[in-house]
N, C-alpha and C positions, 0 to 999 in steps of 0.2 A: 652112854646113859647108865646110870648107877652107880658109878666112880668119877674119882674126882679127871678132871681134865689133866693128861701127861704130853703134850704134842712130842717132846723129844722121847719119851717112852713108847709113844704110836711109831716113829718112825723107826725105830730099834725092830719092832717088831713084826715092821713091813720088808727091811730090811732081810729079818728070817726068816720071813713066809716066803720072799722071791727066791732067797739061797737053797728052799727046799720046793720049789718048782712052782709055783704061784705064777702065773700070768697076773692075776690080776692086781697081783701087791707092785706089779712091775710100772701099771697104770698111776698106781698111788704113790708112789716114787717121784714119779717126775712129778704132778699137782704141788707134791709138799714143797718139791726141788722151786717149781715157778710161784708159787705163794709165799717160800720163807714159813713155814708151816716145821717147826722143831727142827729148823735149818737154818743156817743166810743162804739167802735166795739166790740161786744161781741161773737163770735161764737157760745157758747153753749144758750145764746139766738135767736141766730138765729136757730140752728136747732129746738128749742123750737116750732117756730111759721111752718119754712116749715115741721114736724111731723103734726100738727093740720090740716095745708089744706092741706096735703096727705091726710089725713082721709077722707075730704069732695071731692077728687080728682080733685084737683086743679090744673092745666098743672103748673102751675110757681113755688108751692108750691112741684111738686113731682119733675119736675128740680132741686129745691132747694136742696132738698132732697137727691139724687142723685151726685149732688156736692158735699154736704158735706161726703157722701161713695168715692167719689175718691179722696178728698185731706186732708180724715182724722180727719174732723170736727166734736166735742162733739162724738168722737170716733176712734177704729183705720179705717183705710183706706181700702177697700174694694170693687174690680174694679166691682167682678159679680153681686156685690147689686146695684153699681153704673150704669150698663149696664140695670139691672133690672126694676130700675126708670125710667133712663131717654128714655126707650121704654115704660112707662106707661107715663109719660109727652107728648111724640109725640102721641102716642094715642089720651091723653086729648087734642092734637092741637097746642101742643108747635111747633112752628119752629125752636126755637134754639134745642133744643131737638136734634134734626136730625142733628145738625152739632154739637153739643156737641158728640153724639153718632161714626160720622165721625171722629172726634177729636180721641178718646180712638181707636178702630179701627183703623186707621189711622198708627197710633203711635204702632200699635200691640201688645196692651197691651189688648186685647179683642179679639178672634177670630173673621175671617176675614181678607178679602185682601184692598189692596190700590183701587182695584175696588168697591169694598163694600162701601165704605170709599167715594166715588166718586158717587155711588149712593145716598147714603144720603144724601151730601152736594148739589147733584140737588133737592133731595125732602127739603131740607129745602130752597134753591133760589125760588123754584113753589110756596110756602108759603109765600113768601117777607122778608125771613130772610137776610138783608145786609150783613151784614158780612159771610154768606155762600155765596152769589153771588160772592166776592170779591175774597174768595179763592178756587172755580172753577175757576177763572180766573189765581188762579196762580197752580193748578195743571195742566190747558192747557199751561201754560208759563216753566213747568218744566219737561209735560210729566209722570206725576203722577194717574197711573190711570185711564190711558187714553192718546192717542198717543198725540206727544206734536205739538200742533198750535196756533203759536204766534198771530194770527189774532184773533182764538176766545178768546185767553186770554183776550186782550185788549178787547174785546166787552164784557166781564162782568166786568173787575174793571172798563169802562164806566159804565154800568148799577148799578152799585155800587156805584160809584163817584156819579150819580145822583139821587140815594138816600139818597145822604149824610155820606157816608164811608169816615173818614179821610184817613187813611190807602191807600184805593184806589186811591184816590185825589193823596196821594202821590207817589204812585206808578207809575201813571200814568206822573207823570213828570218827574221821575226819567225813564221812558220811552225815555218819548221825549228828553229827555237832550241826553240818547246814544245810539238814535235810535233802537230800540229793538223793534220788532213787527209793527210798525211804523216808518216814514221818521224823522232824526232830526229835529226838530222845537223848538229853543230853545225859542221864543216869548211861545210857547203853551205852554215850560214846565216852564215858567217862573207866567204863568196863575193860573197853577197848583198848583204851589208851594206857590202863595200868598192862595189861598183858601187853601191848607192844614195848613198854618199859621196860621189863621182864628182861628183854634183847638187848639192853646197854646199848640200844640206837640214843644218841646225845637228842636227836631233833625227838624220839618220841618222848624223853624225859623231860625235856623241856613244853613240850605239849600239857602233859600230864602235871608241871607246876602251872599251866595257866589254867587247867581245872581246877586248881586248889584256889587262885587266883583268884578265881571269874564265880566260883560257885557252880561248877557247871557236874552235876549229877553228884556233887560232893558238900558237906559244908564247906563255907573259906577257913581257910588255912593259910594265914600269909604267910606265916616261920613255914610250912612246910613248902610253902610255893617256891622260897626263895631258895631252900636246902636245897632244890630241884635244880632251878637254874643255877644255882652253882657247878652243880656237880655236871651236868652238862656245858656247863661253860669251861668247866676244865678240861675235857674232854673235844674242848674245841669249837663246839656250835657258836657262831654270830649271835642268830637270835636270842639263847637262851643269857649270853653276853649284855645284851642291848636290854631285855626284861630284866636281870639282877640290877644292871644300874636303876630302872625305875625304882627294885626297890629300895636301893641306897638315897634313892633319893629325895624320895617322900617317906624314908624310913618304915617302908612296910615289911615288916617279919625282919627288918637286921636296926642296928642302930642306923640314924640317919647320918650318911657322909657322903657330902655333893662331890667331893675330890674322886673317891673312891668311883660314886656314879661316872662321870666325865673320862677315866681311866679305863672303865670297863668300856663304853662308847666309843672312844677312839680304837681301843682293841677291834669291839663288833665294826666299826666302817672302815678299819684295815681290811677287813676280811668281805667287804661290798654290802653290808650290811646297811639296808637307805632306812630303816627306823632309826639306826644310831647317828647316822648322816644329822635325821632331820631336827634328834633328837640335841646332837651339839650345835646346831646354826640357831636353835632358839636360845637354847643358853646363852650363844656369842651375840646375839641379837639382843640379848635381855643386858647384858653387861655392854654393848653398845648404848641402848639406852639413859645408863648413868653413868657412863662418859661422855654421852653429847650435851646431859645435864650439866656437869660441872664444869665443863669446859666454856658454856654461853654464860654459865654466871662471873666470869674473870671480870668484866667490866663491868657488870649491872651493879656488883656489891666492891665498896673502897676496902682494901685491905685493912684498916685501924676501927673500922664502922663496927659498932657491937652486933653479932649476931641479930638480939633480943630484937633490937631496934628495927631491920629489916621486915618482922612478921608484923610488926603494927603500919607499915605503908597500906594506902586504900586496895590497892593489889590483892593484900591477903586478907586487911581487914573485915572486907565488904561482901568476902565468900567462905570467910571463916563465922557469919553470925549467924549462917540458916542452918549450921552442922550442931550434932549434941555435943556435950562436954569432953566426950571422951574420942569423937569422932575428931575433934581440933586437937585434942592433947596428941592422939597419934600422928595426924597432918604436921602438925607442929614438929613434932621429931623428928619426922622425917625430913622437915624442909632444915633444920638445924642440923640434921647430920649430913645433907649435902652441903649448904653454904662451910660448916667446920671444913670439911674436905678441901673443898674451895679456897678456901683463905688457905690452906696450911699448904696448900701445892704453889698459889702465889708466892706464901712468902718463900718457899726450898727454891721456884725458879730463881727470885731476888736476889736470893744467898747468893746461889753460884755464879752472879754476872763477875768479872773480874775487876771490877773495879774499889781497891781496899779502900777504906776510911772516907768514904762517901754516904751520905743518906740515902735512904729510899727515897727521898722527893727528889734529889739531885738524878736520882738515877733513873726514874720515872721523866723526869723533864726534859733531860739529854737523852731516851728514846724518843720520845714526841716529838723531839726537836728535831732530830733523826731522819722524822718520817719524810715522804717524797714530797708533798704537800700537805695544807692541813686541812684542803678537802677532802684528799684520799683518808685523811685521819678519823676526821668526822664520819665520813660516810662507814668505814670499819669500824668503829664506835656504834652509829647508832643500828647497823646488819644485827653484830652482837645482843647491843640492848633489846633488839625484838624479838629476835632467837629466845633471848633470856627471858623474855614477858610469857611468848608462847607456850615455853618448858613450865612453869612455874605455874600458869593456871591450869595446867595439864595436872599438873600433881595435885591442886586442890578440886578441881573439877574431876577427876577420873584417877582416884586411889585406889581404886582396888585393878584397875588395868594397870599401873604401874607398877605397883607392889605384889601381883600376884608372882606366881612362879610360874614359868613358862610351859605350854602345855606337851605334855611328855607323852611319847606313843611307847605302845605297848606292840609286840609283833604276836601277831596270831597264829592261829594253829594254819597248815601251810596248805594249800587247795589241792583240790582231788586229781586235778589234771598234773601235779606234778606226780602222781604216783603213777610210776612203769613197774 
C-alpha cells in the first residue's frame, strides 16, 4: 500500500529477508513460487521452500504444505496429510488454516459435518480471516450449518466488505439490487458495485455497466455502459461479451453493427454463455424467416411478370385498402424487395443450368418434362403456391412481427447463491 505494485521487486526482497534468517519470507517464497507471483510458476519449487519452513514450523509454510497434499503438488494428492498440516498451521496461528480446514470438511472430503465446517470458519473470522468472515455470511444466507438468517448473513459480508473482501462488496450489491436479506436499494447496490469494480473482477465491471444500463442508483449512461462491457469483455467475461453485442446491436452507446454484435455472441456461447446462445438462434431464426419467404415465392411469381403487377392481385389489394398511406407504402416495399430477391435468385439458378443457347422456356419445359409425373408436378406446384399465399398474407397482416428485430437478452447481474 502506498507504492506502486513491484511483484518481481517483492520477490527480490523476500529473497533477502530469508538469506538473513527470516522464517517467514521462507513461507512467502514458495506462495509466489506456486502462484507465478514475480516468477514462472514452478510447483515443485514451491513445495521445495514450504518443506523447509515446515521444518522451522512456520503457520504459512505448513499451509503451504498442506495445499500442495490436497491438489497434488510435487506429488500425488493426499486429503489425510492435507488435513494433517493444515491443523499444524492453525496450531502455528494461521487463520486461513481454519477455513481452509472448513473448506475440505465442508465439501466432505474429510470427516465431519457442515456444522464442523461452520465451526471452523467462525474460528478463523475471531482471527480476522476475511474471506472466512464472508462465507459465514453466506452459510447464514443458505442455511449451511447452521439455521438459515438472512439478517446475519448480510452482517458478515458487511463485516467483510469492510475489511476489504471483493467478493463480499459484491455480493452485497447483488443483495440490494434483489432485495434479499435487505430492502431493495438500487442507489446502495449501485455503490457496491462501483467498489467491487475497483478489483478489476471482469464480472463485477460488467455488473456495474448494467447499472449505467438499467438506470439502477445511476442515471443511464449507454456510452458508459458499453465502455464497461467492453473492457470486461476483454478481459474475458461471456456475459459482459453477450451485453456489448446488444449494444452493437441496437446501437446503444457505440455505432450500430449487427456483424460486430453476432461476433461478440458467438465469442460469449464459446465460452457457455446461454444469453448469447439464445441470443444468435433468434437471429438465425429471423433470417430463417426470409428464406422460407423467398424460397415459397419461386412459383407463385413467373420470372418475366413485373414486380408492380403482382401487388395489385386481390391477395394484396383487398388488405392493402384498410392500411394508411404510409403504412401500404412500407408494406409495399417490403413485399417489392422480397419478390426483387425472388426473381434475381430464379434467374442466377437459370443461368447456371448447362444448357448453352437454349431459352428459358425451353429450359423451363424440358424440367417439367423431366418431372416423374405431372401429378407429382401439380401437386409440388400448388404445396408451393399455398406456402406462398400463407407467407405473403403474413407480411400484410402482421408487419411489425415480421419486420421487427428479434428479441435480444440482456444477462443480469448474477445471483447471490453463486457467491462463496
Amino acid at each position: 500500500k502506498g507504492i506502486e505494485r513491484d511483484e518481481r521487486k517483492a520477490l527480490k526482497l523476500y529473497r533477502r529477508a530469508r538469506d538473513g534468517g527470516s522464517n517467514d519470507a521462507i513461507a512467502q517464497l514458495g506462495w509466489c513460487y506456486a502462484r507465478g507471483v514475480g516468477v514462472e510458476k514452478d510447483e515443485k519449487e514451491a513445495r521445495k521452500y514450504f518443506e523447509e519452513g515446515a521444518k522451522k514450523r512456520v503457520a504459512e509454510a505448513l499451509r503451504g504444505l498442506a495445499y500442495c497434499f490436497e491438489r497434488g503438488i510435487g506429488g500425488a494428492a493426499n486429503t489425510r496429510k492435507a488435513v494433517e498440516f493444515y491443523e499444524k498451521a492453525a496450531e502455528a496461528g494461521s487463520a486461513t488454516a481454519y477455513r481452509d480446514l472448513a473448506n475440505i470438511v465442508g465439501s466432505a472430503r474429510a470427516s465431519g459435518t457442515r456444522k464442523n465446517a461452520f465451526a471452523l470458519l467462525q474460528k478463523s473470522a475471531s482471527m480476522g480471516d476475511l474471506e472466512a468472515n464472508r462465507k459465514l455470511g453466506w452459510c447464514y444466507m443458505k442455511g449451511i450449518g447452521v439455521p438459515k438468517d438472512l439478517e446475519k448473513g448480510i452482517k458478515h459480508y458487511h463485516d467483510a466488505a469492510n475489511l476489504g473482501d471483493a467478493v463480499a462488496i459484491s455480493s452485497l450489491a447483488v443483495c440490494y439490487v434483489r432485495g434479499v436479506g435487505v430492502r431493495k436499494d438500487k442507489f446502495r447496490a449501485f455503490q457496491f458495485f462501483k467498489r467491487a469494480a475497483e478489483f478489476q473482477n471482469p464480472t463485477d465491471i460488467c455488473n456495474l455497466g448494467l447499472c449505467y444500463k438499467k438506470g439502477y442508483g445511476v442515471e443511464v449512461d449507454l456510452s458508459k455502459a458499453a465502455m464497461l462491457y467492453m473492457k470486461a469483455a476483454d478481459m474475458g467475461d461471456a456475459a459482459a461479451a453477450c451485453n456489448l453485442g446488444v449494444c452493437y446491436f441496437y446501437g446503444e452507446g457505440v455505432a450500430k453493427d449487427t456483424a460486430k454484435a453476432i461476433e461478440l455472441w458467438k465469442d460469449a456461447a464459446s465460452k457457455g454463455n446461454s444469453g448469447a446462445k439464445r441470443n444468435l438462434k433468434r437471429i438465425q431464426e429471423s433470417k430463417s424467416d426470409k428464406v422460407i419467404l423467398l424460397a415459397s415465392l419461386k412459383k407463385l411469381i413467373p420470372p418475366n411478370e413485373p414486380h408492380e403487377s403482382v401487388l395489385d392481385r386481390p391477395l394484396f389489394k383487398d388488405r392493402m385498402e384498410s392500411l394508411s398511406p404510409e403504412q401500404q407504402s412500407r408494406r409495399r416495399a417490403l413485399a417489392l424487395e422480397a419478390f426483387k430477391m425472388t426473381l434475381d435468385k430464379t434467374q442466377s439458378r437459370l443461368s447456371k443450368i448447362p444448357e448453352l443457347g437454349r431459352t428459358e422456356e425451353e429450359v423451363k419445359r424440358d424440367y417439367k418434362a423431366s418431372a416423374a409425373t405431372d401429378v407429382q408436378l401439380m401437386k409440388g406446384h400448388l404445396t408451393d403456391m399455398l406456402e406462398s399465399c400463407r407467407v405473403l398474407m403474413k407480411i400484410i397482416e402482421e408487419p411489425k412481427k415480421r419486420t421487427s428485430a428479434p428479441k435480444i437478452t440482456v444477462v443480469k447481474p448474477i445471483k447471490v447463491s453463486m457467491l462463496r
